[in-house]
C-alpha positions in Angstrom: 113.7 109.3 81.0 117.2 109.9 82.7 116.0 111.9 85.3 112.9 109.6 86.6 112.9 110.5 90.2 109.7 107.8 91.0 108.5 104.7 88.9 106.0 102.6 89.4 106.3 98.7 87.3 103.4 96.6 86.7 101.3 94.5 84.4 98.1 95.8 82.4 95.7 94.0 80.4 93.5 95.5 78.1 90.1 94.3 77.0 91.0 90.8 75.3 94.4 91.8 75.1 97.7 90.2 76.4 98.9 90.9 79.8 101.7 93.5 79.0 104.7 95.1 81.7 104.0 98.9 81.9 106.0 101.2 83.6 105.0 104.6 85.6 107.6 106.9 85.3 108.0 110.6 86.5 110.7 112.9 85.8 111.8 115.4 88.5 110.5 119.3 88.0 113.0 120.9 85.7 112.8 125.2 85.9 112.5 127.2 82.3 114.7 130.1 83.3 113.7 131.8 80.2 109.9 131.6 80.5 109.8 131.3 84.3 108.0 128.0 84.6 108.6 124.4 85.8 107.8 121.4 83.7 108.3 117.1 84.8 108.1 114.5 82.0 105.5 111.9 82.8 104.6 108.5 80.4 103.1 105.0 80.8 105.8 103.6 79.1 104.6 100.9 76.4 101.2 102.5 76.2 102.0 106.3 76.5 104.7 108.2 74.9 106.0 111.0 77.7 104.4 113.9 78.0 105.4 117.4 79.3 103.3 118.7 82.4 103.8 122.5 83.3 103.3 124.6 86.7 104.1 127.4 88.4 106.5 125.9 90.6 108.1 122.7 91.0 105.6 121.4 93.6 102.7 122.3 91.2 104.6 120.6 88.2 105.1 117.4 90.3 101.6 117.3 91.8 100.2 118.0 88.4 102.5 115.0 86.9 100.7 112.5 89.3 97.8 113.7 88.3 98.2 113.0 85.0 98.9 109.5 85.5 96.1 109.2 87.7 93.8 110.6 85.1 95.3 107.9 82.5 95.0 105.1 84.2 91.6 105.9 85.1 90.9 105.9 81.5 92.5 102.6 81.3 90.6 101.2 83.4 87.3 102.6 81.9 88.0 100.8 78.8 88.7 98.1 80.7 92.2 97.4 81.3 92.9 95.2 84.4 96.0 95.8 86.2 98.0 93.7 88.8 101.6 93.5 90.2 102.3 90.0 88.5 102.3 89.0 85.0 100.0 86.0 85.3 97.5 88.6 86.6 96.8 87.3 89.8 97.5 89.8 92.6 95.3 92.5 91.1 95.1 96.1 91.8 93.2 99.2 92.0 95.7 102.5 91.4 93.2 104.5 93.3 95.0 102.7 96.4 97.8 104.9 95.5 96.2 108.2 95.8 94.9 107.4 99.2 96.1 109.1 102.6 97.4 106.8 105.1 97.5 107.8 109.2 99.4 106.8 111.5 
């Protein structure tokens, strides 16, 4: 996407499958001046073609965007993907980490 304004790259394994390099991507909110709505492009690249997410305003589109890739990899992970930051699989992680407040 050639306006990705955040991108996440790891590795993902699905159930018996290969250890494979997929890439979070989110485009930045774009404004429909015609129908008065904003829209960002969000994919798993190699597993998920980019989609189109619509809101109100460009915050909603955004927020609704990381939702979306939330919700995926969720799924992914209910079928039983694995995912880690290295491609041998090693240093594995949870994307729930990513959704989770820090203080301080």
């Amino acid at each position: 996407m050639k306006t990705t304004i955040a991108c996440q790259e790891f590795y993902g394994a699905p159930p018996g499958g290969e250890r494979q390099r997929l890439t979070v991507a989110v485009g930045r909110p774009v404004h429909s001046t015609t129908d008065d709505f904003w829209s960002c492009k969000v994919a798993i690249a190699d597993v998920l073609r980019p989609t189109v997410v619509v809101g109100g305003d460009s915050f909603e589109a955004l927020a609704r965007a990381v939702s979306w890739v939330r919700q995926h990899l969720a799924g992914m992970r209910a079928e039983g993907w694995e995912f880690s930051s290295d491609r041998e699989g090693r240093d594995r992680f949870d994307h729930e980490d990513w959704f989770v407040p820090r203080t301080g």
